[in-house]
Every structure is written in structure tokens, then in C-alpha cells.
N, C-alpha and C positions, 0 to 999 in steps of 0.2 A: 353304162354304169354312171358314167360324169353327165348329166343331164343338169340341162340349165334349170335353174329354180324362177320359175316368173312368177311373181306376187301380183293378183290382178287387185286395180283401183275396185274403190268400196261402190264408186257408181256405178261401175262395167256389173258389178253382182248385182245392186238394185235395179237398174235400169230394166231388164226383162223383167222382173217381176210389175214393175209400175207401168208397164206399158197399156195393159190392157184400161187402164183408169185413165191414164192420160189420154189414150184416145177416144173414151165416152166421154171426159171431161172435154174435150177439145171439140167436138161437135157438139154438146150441151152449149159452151159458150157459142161458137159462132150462129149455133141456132136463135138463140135470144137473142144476139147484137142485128141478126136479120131480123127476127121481131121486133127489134126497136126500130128498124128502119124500113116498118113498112109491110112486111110479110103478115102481120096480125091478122084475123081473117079474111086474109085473100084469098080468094075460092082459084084463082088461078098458079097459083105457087104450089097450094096443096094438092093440084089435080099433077102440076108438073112432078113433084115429090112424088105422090104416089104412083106415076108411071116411071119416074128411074127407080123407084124400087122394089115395085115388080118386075121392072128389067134385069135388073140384077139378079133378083131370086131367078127367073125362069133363068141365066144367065150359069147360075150355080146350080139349076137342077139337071139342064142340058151335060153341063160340064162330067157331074154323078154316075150318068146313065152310061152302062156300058161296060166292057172290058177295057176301052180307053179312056175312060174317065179319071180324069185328074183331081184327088184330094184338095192337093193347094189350089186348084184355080175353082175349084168346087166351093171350097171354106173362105176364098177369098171375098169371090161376087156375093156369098150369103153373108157373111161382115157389111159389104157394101149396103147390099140390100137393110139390114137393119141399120145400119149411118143413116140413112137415107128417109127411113122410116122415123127415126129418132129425132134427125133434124128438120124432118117435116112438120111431124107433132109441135115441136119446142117453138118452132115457128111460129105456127099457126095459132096455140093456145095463147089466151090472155093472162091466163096465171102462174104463178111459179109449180105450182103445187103436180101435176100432173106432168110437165116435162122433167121435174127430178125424178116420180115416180118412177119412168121409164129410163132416166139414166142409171139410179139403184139395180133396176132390174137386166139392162144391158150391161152394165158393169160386173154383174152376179154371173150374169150367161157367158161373156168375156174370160171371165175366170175359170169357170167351169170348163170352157172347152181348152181353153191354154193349158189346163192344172195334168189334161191328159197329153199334149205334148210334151210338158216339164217331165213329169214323169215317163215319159217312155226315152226321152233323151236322159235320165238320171241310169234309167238301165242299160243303158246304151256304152255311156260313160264308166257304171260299175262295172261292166262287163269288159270294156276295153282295158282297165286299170287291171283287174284281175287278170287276164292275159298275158298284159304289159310283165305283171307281177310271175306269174307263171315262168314264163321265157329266162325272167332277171337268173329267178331259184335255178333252174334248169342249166343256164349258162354259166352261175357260180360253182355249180356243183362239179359240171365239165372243166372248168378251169381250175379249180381243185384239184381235181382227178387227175387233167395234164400237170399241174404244179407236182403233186405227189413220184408221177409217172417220171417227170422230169428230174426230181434229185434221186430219184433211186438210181437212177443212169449215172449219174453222176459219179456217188455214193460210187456207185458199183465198178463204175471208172476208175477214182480214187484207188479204192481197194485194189484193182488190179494193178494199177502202178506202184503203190507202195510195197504187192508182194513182188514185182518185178526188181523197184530198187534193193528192197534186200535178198533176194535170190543174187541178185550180181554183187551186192555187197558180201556175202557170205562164200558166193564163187570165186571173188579176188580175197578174200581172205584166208579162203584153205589154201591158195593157190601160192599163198605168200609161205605159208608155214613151213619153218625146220624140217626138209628130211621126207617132203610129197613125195612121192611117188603115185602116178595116174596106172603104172603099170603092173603094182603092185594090187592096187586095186582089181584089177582085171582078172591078174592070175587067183586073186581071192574070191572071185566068183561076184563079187559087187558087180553092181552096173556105174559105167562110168558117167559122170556127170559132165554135163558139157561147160569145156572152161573157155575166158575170152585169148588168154594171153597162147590156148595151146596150141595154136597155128603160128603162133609169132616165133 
């Protein structure tokens, strides 16, 4: 019930969602800063690029195949594989124009396939909370229920001791009065009440 309240930083929220831009922006630039030093149409960079990033793809399709294929190491190497391809391109071309073209559209594709993790951890999430919530209801309702369970005992405790105090208060009182007789009782056919002092 007392659960600590942690308020997360505005960047820990941003931060996943900007990821996927930063990392097309971040091979965009280092592509170009290799095409300024050099990479421009070098036939031998782009042959090296294009064989890491066919490695990669076959790398993520190996991964796919199978009942033991692994999602993440699958979705990983084909990430790599388009890096790969992207910083090849941005390389290689002499103009701006066509390596933004394909950071647009890797940034677009980047989103697309993150937008279906976001969302399947959002239901992931709603569904843990609503449980969380379920349980809370359910264990309120129980402790309710022992709270209620508990003063009625109580209550009922109470009760019987207060009828016990004046049952003896009322026993020492007839017991006190002018002129008792317990035996008088008897021969009149009453039943007799049990007194404290009648053994004394």
C-alpha cells in the first residue's frame, strides 16, 4: 500500500523515443566526415561496406530461421546491416542530397519497427498496472473484512463483560439487601442464583 512514488527525469522519458534518430543521425554524420576524408568514390570502401552489410543481413536472416531463432539477434544484425548500407552510401556519394534521402527513410523505418516494441511494452505495462491494481482492490477489501471481523470480537467481547460486570453487580446487591433469604427462594420454587459471598 505505502509504495514509494519515483518521478522519472523528463530525459529518461525522451531519451527512448529519440533514440532511433540519433542513431541514423550519428552514422549520417560519421559517414560524411569519412567522405570528407577520403571515402568519396572509392571503389574499395564501397566494396568493403557492401560486404559488411550483406554480412550482417545474412547474419539476421541465419539468426530468423528456425524454432531457435532469436528476434533480438535477428533485428539486431539487420539494424547493422542497414548502418552499414547507409554509411556506405553517405560515403561514397559526392552530394548531400541522396545520403539524407536515405537517413529520412532509415529514420522512418527505425520508427516504424521501435513504434511496435513501444507498443507492445505499453501493454505489457497496462496490464502489469492493472493487476498491480486488482490485487491492491482485493487485499483492501480483505483487510476491510478482517478490520470489520476484528471489532465485532471485540464489540462482542465488550458486551459480555459488561453483562458479566453487572450480573455480579446485581448479585452483590441483592445479596446485600434487608432480610435475603437464598432459602426462602428455594422453598418458593425459584431457582436459585449463584451468589459470590454464599460460600463465605
Amino acid at each position: 500500500m505505502n509504495e514509494q512514488i519515483v518521478a522519472r527525469h523528463w530525459l529518461a522519458l525522451i531519451a527512448p523515443k529519440a533514440a532511433p534518430a540519433l542513431a541514423t543521425s550519428t552514422v549520417l554524420i560519421v559517414a560524411r566526415i569519412w567522405n570528407a576524408n577520403g571515402a568519396e568514390h572509392s571503389v574499395g570502401n564501397a566494396v568493403l561496406m557492401t560486404a559488411l552489410s550483406l554480412a550482417a543481413a545474412a547474419a539476421g536472416a541465419c539468426a530468423s530461421v528456425g524454432r531457435a531463432g532469436d528476434p533480438v539477434i535477428a533485428g539486431t544484425a539487420f539494424a547493422a546491416s542497414g548502418g552499414l548500407a547507409l554509411a556506405g552510401v553517405a560515403g561514397y556519394a559526392d552530394g548531400l542530397s541522396l545520403p539524407l534521402l536515405l537517413w529520412v527513410l532509415a529514420t522512418a523505418v527505425a520508427y516504424g519497427l521501435a513504434a511496435r516494441y513501444w507498443r507492445d511494452d505499453r501493454r505489457t505495462r497496462v496490464a502489469y498496472e492493472r493487476h498491480v491494481s486488482d490485487r491492491r482492490e482485493e487485499r483492501a477489501h480483505i483487510e476491510r473484512v478482517e478490520t470489520i471481523r476484528g471489532t465485532t470480537q471485540i464489540e462482542v467481547a465488550r458486551t459480555g463483560a459488561a453483562y458479566a460486570e453487572q450480573l455480579a453487580a446485581a448479585l452483590t446487591a441483592r445479596a446485600m439487601l434487608p432480610g435475603f433469604d437464598p432459602k426462602t427462594l428455594e422453598t418458593a420454587g425459584l431457582p436459585e442464583l449463584p451468589t459470590r459471598n454464599r460460600d463465605a
